[in-house]
C-alpha positions in Angstrom: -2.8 28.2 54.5 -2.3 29.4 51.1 -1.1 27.5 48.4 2.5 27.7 47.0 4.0 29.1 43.7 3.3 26.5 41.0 5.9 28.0 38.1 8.3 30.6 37.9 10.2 32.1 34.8 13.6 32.6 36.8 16.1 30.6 34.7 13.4 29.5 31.9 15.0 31.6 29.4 18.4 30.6 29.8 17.6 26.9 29.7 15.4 27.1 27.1 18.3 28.4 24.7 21.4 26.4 26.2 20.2 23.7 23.1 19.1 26.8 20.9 15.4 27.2 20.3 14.8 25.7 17.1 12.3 25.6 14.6 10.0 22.3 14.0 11.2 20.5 11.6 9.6 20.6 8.4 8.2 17.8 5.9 8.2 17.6 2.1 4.8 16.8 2.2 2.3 17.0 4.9 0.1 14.8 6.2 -3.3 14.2 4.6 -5.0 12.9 7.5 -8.1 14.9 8.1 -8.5 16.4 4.5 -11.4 16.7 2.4 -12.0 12.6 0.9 -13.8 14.5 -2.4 -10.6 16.7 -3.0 -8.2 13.9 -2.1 -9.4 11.6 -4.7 -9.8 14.7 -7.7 -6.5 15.7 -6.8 -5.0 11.7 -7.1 -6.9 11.7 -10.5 -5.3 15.3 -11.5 -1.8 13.6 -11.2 -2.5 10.6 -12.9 -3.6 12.6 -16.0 -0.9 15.1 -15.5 1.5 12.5 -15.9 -0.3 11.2 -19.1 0.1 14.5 -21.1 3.9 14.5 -19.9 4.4 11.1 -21.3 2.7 12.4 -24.8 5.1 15.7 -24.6 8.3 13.1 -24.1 7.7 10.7 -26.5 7.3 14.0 -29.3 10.6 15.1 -28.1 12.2 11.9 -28.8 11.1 11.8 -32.0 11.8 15.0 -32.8 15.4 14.5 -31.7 15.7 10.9 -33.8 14.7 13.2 -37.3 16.7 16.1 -36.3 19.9 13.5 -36.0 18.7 11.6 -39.0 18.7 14.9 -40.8 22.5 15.3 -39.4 23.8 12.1 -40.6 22.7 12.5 -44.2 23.8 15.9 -44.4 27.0 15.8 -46.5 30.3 16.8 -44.9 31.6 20.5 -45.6 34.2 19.9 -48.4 37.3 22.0 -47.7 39.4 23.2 -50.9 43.0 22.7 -50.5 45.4 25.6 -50.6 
C-alpha cells in the first residue's frame, strides 16, 4: 500500500496570519560569535582610541567656553544715556 499525504497547505495561510506574520525581531548589536578574532580585537583597539581623541576635543571645548565667559564677565556693561 502506498503511503499517505505527509503535509498539505489547505488552511496554512490563514493560520499563519491569524497572529500576523511578523518580522524577526531585530538587535542593536549583533552577535559577534563566529567573527574574525584579528578584526575583533583591531576593532576593540579602534574604539578605545576613538574615545581618546573625543576626550581631547571635549576638554578644548570646555576651555574654550570658560575664556569665552571670562571674556563676558569683564566686558563692561552697555551704558545707557538718560533721556
Amino acid at each position: 500500500m502506498a503511503k499517505s499525504k505527509n503535509y498539505s497547505h489547505h488552511n496554512q495561510n490563514r493560520k499563519n496570519h491569524r497572529n500576523g506574520i511578523k518580522k524577526p525581531k531585530t538587535h542593536r548589536h549583533s552577535s559577534q560569535d563566529g567573527m574574525d578574532r584579528k578584526f575583533l580585537r583591531n576593532l576593540r583597539f579602534s574604539k578605545k582610541n576613538n574615545k581618546l581623541g573625543k576626550k581631547k576635543v571635549r576638554a578644548q571645548n570646555e576651555r574654550q567656553w570658560a575664556e569665552k565667559a571670562a571674556r563676558l564677565a569683564a566686558k563692561p556693561a552697555p551704558v545707557v544715556a538718560a533721556a
